[in-house]
Structures are given as C-alpha cells and as structure tokens.
C-alpha positions in Angstrom: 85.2 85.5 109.4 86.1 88.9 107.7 86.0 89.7 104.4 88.3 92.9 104.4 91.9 93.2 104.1 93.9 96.2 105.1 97.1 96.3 102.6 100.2 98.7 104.5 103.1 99.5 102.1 106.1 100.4 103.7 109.0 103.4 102.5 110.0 104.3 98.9 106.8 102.6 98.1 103.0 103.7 97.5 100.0 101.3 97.2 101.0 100.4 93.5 103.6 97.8 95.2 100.0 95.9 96.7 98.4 95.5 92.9 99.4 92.1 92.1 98.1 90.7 96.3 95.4 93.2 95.9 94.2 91.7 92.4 94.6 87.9 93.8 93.2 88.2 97.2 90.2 90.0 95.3 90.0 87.0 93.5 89.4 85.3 96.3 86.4 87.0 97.6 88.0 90.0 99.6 87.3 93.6 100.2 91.3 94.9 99.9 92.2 98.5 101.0 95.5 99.0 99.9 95.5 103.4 101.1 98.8 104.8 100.0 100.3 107.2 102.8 99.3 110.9 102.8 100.6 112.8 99.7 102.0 109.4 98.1 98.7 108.4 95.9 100.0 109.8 92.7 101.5 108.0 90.0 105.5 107.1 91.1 106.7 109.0 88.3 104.9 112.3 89.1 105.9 112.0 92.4 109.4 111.2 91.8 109.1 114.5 89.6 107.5 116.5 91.9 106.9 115.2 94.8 104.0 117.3 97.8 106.2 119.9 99.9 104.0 118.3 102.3 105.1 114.9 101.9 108.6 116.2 103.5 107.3 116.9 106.9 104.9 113.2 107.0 106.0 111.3 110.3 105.2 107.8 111.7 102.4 109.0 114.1 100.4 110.6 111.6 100.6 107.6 108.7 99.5 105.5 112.1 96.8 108.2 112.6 95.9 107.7 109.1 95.7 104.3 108.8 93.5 104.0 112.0 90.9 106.2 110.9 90.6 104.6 107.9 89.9 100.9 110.1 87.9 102.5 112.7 85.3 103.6 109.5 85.4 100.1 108.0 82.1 98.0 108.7 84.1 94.7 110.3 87.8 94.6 111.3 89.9 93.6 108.6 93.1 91.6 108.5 95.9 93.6 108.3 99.3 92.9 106.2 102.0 95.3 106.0 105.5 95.2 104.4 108.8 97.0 106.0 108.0 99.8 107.4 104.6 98.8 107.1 105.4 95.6 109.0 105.7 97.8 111.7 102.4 100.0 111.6 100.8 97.1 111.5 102.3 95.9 114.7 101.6 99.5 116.4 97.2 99.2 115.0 97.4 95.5 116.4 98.2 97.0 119.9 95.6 99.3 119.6 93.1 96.7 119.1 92.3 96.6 115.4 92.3 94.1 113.4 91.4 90.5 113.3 94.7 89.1 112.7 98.2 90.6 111.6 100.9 89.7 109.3 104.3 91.7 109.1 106.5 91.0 106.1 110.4 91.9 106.6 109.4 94.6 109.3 111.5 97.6 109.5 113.3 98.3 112.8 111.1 98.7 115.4 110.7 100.4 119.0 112.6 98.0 121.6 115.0 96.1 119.0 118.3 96.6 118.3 119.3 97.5 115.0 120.6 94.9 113.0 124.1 95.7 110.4 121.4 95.5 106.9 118.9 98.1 108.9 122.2 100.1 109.6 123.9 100.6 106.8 120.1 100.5 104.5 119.3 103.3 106.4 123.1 105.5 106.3 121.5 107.6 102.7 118.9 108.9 104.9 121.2 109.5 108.1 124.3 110.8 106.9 122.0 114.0 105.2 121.7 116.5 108.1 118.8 118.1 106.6 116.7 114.8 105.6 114.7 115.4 108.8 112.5 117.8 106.7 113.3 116.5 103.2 111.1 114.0 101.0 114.6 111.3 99.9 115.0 110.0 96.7 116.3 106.1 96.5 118.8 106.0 93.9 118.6 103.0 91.1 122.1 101.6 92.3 120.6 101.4 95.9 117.6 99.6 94.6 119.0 97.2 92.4 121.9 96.4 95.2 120.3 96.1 97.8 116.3 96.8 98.1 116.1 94.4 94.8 118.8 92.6 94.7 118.2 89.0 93.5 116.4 90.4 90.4 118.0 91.1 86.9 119.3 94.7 86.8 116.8 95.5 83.7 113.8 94.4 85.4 115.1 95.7 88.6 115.1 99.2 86.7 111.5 98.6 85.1 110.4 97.6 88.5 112.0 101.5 90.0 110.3 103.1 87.6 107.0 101.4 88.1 107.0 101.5 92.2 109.6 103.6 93.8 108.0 107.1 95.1 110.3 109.7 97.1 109.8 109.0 101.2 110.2 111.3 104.2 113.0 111.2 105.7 111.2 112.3 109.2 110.1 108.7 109.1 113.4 106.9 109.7 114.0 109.8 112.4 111.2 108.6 114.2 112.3 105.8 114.4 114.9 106.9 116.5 114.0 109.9 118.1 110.5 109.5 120.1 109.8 106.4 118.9 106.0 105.2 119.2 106.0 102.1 122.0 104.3 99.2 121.8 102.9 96.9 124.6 104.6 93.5 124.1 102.8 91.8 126.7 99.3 93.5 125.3 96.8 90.8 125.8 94.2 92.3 123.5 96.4 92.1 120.4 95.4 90.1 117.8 97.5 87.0 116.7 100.7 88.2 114.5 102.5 86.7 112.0 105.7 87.7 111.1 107.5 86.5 108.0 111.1 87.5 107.2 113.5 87.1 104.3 117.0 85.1 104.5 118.1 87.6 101.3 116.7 90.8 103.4 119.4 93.6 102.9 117.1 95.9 104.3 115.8 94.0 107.1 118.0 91.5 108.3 116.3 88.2 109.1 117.8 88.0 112.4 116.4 91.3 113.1 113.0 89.9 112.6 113.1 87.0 114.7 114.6 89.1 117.7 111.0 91.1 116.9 109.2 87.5 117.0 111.0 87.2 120.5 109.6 90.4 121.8 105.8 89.8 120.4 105.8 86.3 121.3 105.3 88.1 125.5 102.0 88.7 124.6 99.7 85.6 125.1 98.3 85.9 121.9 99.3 84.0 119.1 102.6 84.9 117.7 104.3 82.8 115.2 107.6 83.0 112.5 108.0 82.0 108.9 111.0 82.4 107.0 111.8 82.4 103.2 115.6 82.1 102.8 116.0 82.7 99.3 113.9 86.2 99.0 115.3 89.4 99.7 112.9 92.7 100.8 111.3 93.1 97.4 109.5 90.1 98.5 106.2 91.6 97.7 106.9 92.1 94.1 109.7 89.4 93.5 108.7 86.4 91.5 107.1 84.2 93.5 104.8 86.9 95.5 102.0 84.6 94.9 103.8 82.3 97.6 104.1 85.1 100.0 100.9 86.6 99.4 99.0 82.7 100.3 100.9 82.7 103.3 99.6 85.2 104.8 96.4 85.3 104.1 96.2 81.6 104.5 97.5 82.4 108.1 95.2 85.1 108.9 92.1 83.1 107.9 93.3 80.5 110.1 94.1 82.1 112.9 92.3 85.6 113.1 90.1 86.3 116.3 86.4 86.3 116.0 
C-alpha cells in the first residue's frame, strides 16, 4: 500500500485550501504533496495584491504537465485527490497511468460532458470578459459568499476569502472549451476513481457529476459515486471536511491498485 498522497486544488484556490486534509491525513501516517499551481504558491493576499504577469497566461496542459512531473519523481505512486477543477486533472493523470487510486471531489466540467446550468452561469464572470483569455480573474466576495460558499455565514465566508481565495487564469476555463485535453473513457489502465459530488454544488452541479460517473464507469476499472446532499463546492473547507476528507482516503486505501 502507498504511503503518499497527491493533494490537487482546483481554481481561485492554492494549496492553503489542502491544510486542514493535509494536517489529518499526516496524522495518519502519510506523505501529502499538496503543490500549488505555477505562480500561485504565495500567500493569497500577496497574490490577490499582486498577482505573477505570468500567472495570466497558465493553461490546463501545463498545470497537467506540472503535476506529472512532480508524480513521475515521487518514489511510489501516490493516491491522488483533487477538488473542482482539480477533480478533473486528476482524472486526465489517472489516464495517463499515475496513481494508485483517484478521488475527484465536485469535478469541474470536463472534456465529453455537457455543461450543466451551475457550471454555466459559475463560469459567465470569466466568459462574458473578452480579454480574460490572457488575464489572471479576481473572484469577487459577493460571488464567493453566494455561490462558491454559500451555506456558510457571510462573516466566516469573508474570513475564509481572505484566507484562501488567490486570482486564477482565465485561460483555464478557455481550455476547457477550446482544445480541450481528451480523456480515454474506456482506458483499461486507469486506476479505480472515485467521484464524490455535492447536492448544494452551485459551481458544479451534482447532476453534472454523475453524468461524469456515467462516462468513467466505460472503463473496466473500478468507478464508483458518493454523494453529500447537504454540502455545496466549499466542501473541502466547509465544516464537516473531516467527513469528506475520510471518505476518500478511506476509499483509496481500499480500493487502490497494487
């Protein structure tokens, strides 16, 4: 069995959203990685300040890129958990046969499923800005309490912006669109999935993610759905992470390929 855990945060996020999964699965005798993408490792506030020039032109393939090398340098394949957009890189390094197991929490649209209305309209700051193709976005408070936090109180829903939230290329939710990556959902060298999804979601509609389930669930490898319906996308950080956070790794132990 591995010891080594591979944390993935998705957008508007950096790897200070993994602390409190990192700390407990720690805890429990792991190695956890929790890299932040290229030019987010700062502090959130710095970066909200002043974010990298650099971090404006940041696409999907090269946080993939990034992510990989830093598995293929690990000495055993770890499990792999990843949040939103996240949730979907960690479906894309699954098909490329790393990893030991795979859990994607509230997965962000991905390549061969149809939007969903929440991914929609989450996604309409970034979309109706012409120019956010080569800009690092901003998500406002009101957006985060409304929708990305939603079933938190508005003053800890404002402590929690300022702790976590970090500007995000807006190339990112282009690529989803426009030359999407592919994945192989009949691959029969990925390693099981889980996918877990949120009946609160207003980023990531629920449905959305059991219409990825469907598609995963060609491959013959393991593939299986849980669902919270009281937890919206700030899952990870929400009270009652620690429930989350077991369920996956529970899973993974269970089930990861050795």
């Amino acid at each position: 069995m591995t010891k080594t855990i591979v944390l993935i945060h998705g957008a508007w996020l950096n790897a200070n959203s993994w602390e409190n999964w990192k700390a407990r699965y720690e805890a429990k005798g792991y190695t956890v990685i929790a890299p932040s993408w290229p030019g987010d490792e700062r502090d959130p506030a710095e970066l909200r300040a002043s974010p990298l020039p650099a971090l404006a032109k940041l696409s999907q393939k090269q946080i993939v890129a990034h992510y990989e090398a830093i598995i293929r340098a690990l000495p055993e394949k770890p499990i792999l958990i990843g949040h939103s957009l996240g949730g979907v890189f960690v479906q894309h390094l699954l098909d490329r046969g790393l990893g030991v197991a795979g859990v994607a929490i509230d997965p962000a649209p991905t390549p061969g499923v149809p939007l969903y209305p929440h991914a929609i309209r989450s996604a309409l700051p970034v979309f109706i800005d012409p120019l956010s193709w080569r800009k690092a976005k901003v998500m406002s408070r009101k957006f985060f309490r409304t929708r990305f936090a939603q079933t938190v109180d508005p003053a800890q829903a404002d402590a929690f912006y300022d702790r976590y939230i970090v500007p995000t290329p807006g190339r990112v939710y282009w690529n989803g669109v426009i030359g999407a990556m592919k994945i192989n959902w009949t691959n029969p060298d990925r390693a099981p999935l889980l996918l877990i999804g949120g009946g609160k979601d207003l980023i990531a509609d629920e449905k959305m993610t059991r219409a990825i389930f469907r598609k995963q669930s060609r491959a013959p490898s393991l593939t299986e759905y849980r669902a919270f319906p009281d937890r919206s996308h700030w899952t990870a950080v929400d009270p009652g992470w620690e429930e989350v956070a077991d369920l996956a790794l529970d899973w993974a132990e269970r089930n990861q390929r050795t």
